[in-house]
Backbone as ProteinMPNN parsed JSONL, in Angstrom:
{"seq_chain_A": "XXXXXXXXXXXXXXXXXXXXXXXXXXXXXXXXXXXXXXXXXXXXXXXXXXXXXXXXXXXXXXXXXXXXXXXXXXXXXXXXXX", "coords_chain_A": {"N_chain_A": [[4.281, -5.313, 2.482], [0.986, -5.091, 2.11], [-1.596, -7.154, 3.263], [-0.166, -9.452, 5.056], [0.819, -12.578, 4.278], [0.338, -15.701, 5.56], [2.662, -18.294, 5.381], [3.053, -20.471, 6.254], [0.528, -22.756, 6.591], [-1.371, -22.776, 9.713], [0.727, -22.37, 10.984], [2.516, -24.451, 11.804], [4.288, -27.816, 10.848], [3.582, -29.633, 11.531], [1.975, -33.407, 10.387], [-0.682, -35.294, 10.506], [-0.263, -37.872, 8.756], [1.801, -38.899, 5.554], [-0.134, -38.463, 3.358], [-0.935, -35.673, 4.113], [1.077, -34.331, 4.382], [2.022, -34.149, 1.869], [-0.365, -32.291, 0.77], [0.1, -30.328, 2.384], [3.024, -29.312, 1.664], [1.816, -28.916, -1.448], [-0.004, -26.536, -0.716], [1.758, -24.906, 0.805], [3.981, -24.485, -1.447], [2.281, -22.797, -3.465], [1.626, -20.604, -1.77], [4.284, -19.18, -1.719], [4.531, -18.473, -4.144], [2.239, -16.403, -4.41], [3.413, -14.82, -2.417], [5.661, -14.05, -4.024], [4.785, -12.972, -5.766], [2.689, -10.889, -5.671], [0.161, -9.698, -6.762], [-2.813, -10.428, -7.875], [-4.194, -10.396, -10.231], [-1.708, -10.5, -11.952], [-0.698, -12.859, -11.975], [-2.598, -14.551, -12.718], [-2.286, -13.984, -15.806], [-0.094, -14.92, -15.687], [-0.42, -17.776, -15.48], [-1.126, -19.354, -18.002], [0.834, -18.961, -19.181], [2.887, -20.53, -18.502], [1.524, -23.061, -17.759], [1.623, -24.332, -20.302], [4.693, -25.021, -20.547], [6.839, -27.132, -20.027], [8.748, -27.252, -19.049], [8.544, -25.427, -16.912], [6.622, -26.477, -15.603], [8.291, -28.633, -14.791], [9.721, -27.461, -12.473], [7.806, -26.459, -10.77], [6.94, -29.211, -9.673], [9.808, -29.735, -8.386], [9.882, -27.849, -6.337], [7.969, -28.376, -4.705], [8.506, -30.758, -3.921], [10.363, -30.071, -2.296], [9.35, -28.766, -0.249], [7.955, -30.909, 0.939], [9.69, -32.824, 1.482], [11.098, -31.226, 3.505], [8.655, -30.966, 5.206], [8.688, -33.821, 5.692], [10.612, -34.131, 7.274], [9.871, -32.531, 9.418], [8.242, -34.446, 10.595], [9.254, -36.036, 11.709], [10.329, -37.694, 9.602], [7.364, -39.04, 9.926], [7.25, -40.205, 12.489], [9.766, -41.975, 12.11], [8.691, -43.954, 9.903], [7.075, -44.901, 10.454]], "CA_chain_A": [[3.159, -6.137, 2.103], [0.114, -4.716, 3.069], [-2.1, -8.325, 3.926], [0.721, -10.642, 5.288], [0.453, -14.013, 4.254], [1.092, -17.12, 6.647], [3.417, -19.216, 4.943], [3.089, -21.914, 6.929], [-0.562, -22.59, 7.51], [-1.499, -23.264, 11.314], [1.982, -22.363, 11.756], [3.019, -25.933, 11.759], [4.618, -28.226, 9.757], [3.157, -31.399, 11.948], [0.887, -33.754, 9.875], [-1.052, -36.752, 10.914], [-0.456, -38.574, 7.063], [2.233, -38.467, 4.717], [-0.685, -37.631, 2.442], [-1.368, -34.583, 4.543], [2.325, -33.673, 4.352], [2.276, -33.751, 0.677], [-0.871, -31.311, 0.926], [0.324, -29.167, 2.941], [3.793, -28.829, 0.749], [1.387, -28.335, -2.79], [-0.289, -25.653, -0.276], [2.823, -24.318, 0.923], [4.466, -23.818, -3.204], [1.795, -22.131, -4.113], [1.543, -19.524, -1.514], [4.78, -18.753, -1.809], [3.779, -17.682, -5.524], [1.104, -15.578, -4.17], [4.012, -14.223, -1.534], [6.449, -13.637, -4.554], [3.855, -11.992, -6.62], [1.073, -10.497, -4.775], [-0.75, -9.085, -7.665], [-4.093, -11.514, -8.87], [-4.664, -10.307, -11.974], [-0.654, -10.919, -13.102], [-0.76, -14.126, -11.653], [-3.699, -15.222, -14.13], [-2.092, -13.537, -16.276], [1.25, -15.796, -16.081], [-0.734, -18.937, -15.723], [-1.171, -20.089, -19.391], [2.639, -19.507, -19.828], [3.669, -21.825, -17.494], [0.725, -24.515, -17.797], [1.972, -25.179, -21.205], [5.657, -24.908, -20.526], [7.279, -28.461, -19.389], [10.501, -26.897, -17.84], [8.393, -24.762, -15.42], [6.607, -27.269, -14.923], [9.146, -29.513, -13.692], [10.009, -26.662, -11.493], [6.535, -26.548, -9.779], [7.087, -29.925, -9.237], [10.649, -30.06, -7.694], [9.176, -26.564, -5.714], [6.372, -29.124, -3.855], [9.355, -31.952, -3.44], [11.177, -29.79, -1.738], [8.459, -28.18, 0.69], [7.713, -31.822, 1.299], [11.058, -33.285, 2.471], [10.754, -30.288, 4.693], [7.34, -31.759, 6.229], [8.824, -35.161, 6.059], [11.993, -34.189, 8.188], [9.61, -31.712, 10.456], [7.839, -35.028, 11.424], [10.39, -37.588, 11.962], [9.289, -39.16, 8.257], [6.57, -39.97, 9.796], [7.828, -40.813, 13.58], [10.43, -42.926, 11.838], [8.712, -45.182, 9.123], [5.618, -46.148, 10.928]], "C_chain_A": [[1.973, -5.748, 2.975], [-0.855, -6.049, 3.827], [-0.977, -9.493, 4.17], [0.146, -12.08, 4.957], [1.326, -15.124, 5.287], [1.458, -17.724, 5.761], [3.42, -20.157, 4.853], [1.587, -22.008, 7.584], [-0.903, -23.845, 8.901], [0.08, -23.137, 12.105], [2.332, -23.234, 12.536], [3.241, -27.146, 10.691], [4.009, -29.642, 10.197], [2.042, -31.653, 11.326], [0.631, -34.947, 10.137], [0.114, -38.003, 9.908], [0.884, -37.911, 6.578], [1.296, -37.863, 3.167], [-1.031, -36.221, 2.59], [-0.248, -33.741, 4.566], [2.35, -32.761, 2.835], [0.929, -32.519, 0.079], [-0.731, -29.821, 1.116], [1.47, -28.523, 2.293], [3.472, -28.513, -0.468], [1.138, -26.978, -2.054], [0.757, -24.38, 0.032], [3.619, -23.254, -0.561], [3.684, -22.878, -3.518], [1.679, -20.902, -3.154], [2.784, -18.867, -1.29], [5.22, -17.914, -3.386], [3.423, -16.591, -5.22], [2.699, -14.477, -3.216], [4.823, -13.183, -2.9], [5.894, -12.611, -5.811], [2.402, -11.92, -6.584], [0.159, -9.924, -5.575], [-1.471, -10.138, -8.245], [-3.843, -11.663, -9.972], [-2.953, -10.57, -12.572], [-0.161, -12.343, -13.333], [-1.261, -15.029, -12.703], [-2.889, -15.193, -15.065], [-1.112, -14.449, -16.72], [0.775, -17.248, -16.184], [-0.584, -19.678, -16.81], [0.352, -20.419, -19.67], [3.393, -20.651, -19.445], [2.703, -23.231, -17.509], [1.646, -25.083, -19.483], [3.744, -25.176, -21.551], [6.428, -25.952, -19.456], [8.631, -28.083, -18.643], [9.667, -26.125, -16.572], [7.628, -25.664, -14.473], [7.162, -28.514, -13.777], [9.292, -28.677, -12.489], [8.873, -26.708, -10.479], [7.118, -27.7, -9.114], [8.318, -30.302, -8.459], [10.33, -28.988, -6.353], [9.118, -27.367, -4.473], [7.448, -30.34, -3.712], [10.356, -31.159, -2.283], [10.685, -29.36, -0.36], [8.261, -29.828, 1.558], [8.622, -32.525, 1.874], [11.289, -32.376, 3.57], [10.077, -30.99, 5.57], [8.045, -32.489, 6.762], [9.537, -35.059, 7.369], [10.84, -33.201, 9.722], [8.66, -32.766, 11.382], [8.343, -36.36, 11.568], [10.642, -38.152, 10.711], [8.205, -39.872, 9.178], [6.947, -41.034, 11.094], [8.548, -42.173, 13.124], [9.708, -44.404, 11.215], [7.753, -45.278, 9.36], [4.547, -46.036, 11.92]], "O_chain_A": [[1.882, -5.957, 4.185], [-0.868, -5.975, 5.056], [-0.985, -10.448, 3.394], [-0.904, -12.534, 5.413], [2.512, -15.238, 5.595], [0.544, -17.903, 4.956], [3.656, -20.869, 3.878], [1.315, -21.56, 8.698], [-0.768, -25.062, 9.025], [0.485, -23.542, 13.194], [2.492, -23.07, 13.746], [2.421, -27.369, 9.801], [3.937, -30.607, 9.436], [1.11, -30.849, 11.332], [1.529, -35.786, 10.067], [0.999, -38.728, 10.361], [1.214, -36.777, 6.925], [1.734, -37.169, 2.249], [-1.364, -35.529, 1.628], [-0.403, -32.532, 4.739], [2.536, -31.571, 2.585], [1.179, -31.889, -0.949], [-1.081, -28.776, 0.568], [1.36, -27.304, 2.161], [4.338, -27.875, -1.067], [1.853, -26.069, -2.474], [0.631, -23.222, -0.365], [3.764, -22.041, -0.708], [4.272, -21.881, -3.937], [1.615, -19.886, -3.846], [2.639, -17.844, -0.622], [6.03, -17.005, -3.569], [4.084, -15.629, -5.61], [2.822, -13.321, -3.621], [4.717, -11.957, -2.922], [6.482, -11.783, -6.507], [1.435, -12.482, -7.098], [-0.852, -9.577, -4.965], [-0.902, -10.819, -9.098], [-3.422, -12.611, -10.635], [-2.926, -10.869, -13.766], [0.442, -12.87, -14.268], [-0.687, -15.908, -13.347], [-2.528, -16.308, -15.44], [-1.101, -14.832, -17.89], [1.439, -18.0, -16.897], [0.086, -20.704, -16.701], [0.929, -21.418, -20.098], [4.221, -21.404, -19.959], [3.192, -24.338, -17.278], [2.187, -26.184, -19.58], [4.097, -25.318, -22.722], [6.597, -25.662, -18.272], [9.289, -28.701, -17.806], [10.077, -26.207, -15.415], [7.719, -25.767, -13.25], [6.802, -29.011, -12.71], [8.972, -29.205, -11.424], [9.147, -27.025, -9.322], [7.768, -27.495, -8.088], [8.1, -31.265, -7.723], [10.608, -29.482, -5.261], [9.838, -27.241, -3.483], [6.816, -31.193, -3.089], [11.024, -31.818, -1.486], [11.412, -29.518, 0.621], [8.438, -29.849, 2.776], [8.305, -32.931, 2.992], [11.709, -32.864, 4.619], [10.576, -31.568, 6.535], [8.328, -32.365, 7.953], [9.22, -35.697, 8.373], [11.184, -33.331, 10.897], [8.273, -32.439, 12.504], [7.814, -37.471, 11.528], [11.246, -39.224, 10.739], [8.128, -41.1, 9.213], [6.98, -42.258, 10.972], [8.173, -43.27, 13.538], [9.909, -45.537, 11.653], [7.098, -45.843, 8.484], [3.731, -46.948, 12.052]]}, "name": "protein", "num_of_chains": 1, "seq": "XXXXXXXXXXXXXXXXXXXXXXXXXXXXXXXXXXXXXXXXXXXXXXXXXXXXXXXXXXXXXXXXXXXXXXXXXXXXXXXXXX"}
């Protein structure tokens, strides 16, 4: 890969907010897209297929649940609740 991508941006999973968690796990899904297929233009390219396709969609969405229970667990939940 010639431009490495950070994965994990700030190379940290700590977030003030569980809204900042769930940010940072949409952020997260998608650059592991970009990781798994580094080419722009095929990217675009695959977009339409998948916007109107309700199974991949779900998939996005379990993707970004999963990145996010990550967060959750990388900050206690949330120093335990509160």
């Amino acid at each position: 890969m010639a431009d490495a991508i950070q994965l994990i941006p700030g190379n940290t999973l700590i977030t003030a907010t569980p809204e900042e968690g769930r940010q940072l796990a949409i952020k997260m899904s998608r650059l592991i897209i970009k990781a798994t297929q580094p080419d722009a233009a095929i990217r675009e390219k695959l977009r339409p297929v998948y916007a109107e396709d309700p199974a991949m969609l779900i998939a996005a969405g379990q993707t970004v649940a999963i990145e996010f229970a990550t967060i959750a667990a990388a900050n206690n939940y949330w120093r335990n609740n509160g």
